[in-house]
N, C-alpha and C positions, 0 to 999 in steps of 0.2 A: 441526584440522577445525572449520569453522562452519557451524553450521545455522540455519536461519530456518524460524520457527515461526509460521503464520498462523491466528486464532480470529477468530470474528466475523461469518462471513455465515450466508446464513440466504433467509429465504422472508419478503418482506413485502410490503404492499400497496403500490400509485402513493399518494404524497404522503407513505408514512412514511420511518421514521427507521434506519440500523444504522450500529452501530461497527466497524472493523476494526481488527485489531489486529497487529503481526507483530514477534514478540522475536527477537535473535539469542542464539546461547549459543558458549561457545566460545575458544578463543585468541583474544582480540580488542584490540587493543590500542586502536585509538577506530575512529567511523565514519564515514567523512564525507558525502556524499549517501545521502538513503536517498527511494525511489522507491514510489509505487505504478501499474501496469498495469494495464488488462483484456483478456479478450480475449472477444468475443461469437463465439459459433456461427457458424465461414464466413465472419469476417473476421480480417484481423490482429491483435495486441497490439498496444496503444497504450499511450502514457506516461497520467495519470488527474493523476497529482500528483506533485511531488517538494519537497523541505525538504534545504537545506546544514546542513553544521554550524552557520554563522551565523541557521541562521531564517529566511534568505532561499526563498520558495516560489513554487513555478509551476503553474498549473492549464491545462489541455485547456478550451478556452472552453466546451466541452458543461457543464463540471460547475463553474464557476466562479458564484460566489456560492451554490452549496447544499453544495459537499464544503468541506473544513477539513484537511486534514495539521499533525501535530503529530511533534514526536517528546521522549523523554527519554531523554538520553545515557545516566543512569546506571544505568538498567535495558536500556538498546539495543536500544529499543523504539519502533517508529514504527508512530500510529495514524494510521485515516482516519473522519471522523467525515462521514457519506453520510446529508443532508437531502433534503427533496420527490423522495425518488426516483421516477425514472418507468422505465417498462417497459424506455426502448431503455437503460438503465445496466445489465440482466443479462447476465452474464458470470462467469466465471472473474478473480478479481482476486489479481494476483501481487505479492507485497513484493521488491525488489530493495536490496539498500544495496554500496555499495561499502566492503570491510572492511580494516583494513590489520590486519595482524597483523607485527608484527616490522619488518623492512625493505622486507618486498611488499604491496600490496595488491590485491586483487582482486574481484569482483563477484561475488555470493551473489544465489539465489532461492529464496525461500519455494516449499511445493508448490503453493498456490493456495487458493483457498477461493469457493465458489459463492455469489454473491448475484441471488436472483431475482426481480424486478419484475412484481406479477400489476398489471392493470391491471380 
């Protein structure tokens, strides 16, 4: 079994700063995309960011040039590091990575974790 584990949001002001964070634990044998989501009040989930195993990243133009994804393999652990936040980025932000364990792999989420933009 693998879980994902999200810390990190929180209640902050328009223009500040929070990290997110989201570990897997687990039968894990490596991981290769790992994603971050949100999802705002009465709309969809949306992709936010995601990182390959390569380092290669992709940002949702909303949040491009203030968010940052990183991840470190050896603890399988992928943060989001969420600058000038403004109000419309609160949501529910979900970690997703795609885990291979053995000879299957399969897609794991985080439960979620609140970050709320007062303005």
């Amino acid at each position: 079994q693998v879980q994902l584990v999200e810390s990190g949001g929180g209640l902050v002001q328009a223009g500040g700063s929070l990290r997110l964070s989201c570990a897997a634990s687990g039968t894990i044998r490596s991981i290769n995309d790992m994603n971050w989501y949100r999802q705002a009040p009465g709309k969809q989930r949306e992709l936010v960011a995601g990182i390959t195993r390569g380092d290669s990243t992709k940002y949702a133009d909303s949040v491009k040039g203030r968010f940052t994804i990183s991840r470190d393999n050896a603890k399988n652990t992928v943060y989001l590091q969420m600058n000038s936040l403004k109000p419309e980025d609160t949501g529910v932000y979900y970690c997703n990575m795609q885990v291979i364990r053995l000879l299957m792999s399969a897609d794991y989420w985080g439960q979620g974790t609140q970050v709320t933009v007062s303005s």
